[in-house]
N, C-alpha and C positions, 0 to 999 in steps of 0.2 A: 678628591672626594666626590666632586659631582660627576666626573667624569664615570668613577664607578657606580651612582646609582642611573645616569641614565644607561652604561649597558644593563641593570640589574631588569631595569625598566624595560628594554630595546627586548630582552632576553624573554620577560615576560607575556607583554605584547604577543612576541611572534611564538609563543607557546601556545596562545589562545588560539589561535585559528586549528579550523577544522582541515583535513589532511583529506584531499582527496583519493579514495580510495582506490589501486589500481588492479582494473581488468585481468583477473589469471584467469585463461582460459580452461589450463590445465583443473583448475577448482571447478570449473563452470564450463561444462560439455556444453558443444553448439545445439545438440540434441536436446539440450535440456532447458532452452529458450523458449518462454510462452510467446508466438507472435505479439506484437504488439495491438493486433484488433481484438485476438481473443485474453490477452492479459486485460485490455479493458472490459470485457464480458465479465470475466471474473470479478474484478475489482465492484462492477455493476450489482453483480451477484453478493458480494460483500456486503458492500451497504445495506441492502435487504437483507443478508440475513443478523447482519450487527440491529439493523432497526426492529428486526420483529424480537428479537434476545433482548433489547430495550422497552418495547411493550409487554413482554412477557414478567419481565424482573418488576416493571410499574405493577402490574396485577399478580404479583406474589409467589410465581410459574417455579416450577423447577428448574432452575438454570443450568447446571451440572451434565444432568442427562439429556437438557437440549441443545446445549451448545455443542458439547458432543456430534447430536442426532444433526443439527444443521450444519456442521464445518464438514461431518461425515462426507451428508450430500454435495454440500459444494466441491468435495476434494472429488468427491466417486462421478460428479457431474462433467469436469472438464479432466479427467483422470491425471491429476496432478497427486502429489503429495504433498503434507501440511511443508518438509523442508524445501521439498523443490517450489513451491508458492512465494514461503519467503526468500529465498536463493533468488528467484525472479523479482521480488520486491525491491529487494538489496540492489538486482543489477539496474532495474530503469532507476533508479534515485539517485542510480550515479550522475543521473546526464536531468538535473533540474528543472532544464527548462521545457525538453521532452516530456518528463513527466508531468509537469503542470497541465502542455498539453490535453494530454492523455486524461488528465482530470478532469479536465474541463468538458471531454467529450463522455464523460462518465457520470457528473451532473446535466450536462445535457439529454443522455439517457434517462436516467431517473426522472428530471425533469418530464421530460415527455409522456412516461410512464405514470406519472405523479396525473399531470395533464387527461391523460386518455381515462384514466379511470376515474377521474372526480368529473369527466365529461367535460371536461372547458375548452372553448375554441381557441385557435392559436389566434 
């Protein structure tokens, strides 16, 4: 009997984990890779346009037709599309620690951007 609950357990366990997901090229044209400097532009471009969609919702805005109006521009600004966006979100979150990277130089943008316009010396 214990024997059977710890495979029930063992069986459990290794159910929980998360399955990394594999690379099909074939799904994902090499064509359809955002480099990695300009996926973090966009990313950059994200945050701003999620934080100004968050000031606007504080002050009662239309959200609907500006979230819209702002994903619009970000998709028409580095001529991506909303799935190929995510398709490229999907692929760097394969590789964890890359992406962390990649975050990290995204709040460093911000930052700095954050920085320059409130005038504060480094």
């Amino acid at each position: 009997m214990r024997c059977f609950f710890g495979l029930i357990l063992i069986c459990c366990l290794a159910s929980c984990g998360h399955k990394k997901a594999d690379v099909n090229l074939g799904a994902f044209p090499a064509d359809s890779l955002i480099s990695r400097d300009q996926m973090i532009r966009v990313m950059v471009d994200l945050h701003l346009v999620e934080a100004a969609l968050q000031l606007e919702r504080n002050r009662g805005g239309k959200l609907p037709e500006l979230t819209r109006e702002y994903f619009s521009w970000l998709y028409s600004r580095y001529h991506v599309s909303r799935k190929r966006f995510q398709a490229n979100i999907d692929y760097y979150k394969r590789n964890p620690e890359e992406f962390s990277k990649m975050y990290e130089e995204v709040v460093k943008e911000l930052t700095n951007r954050w920085k320059k316009e409130a005038g504060v010396k480094n």
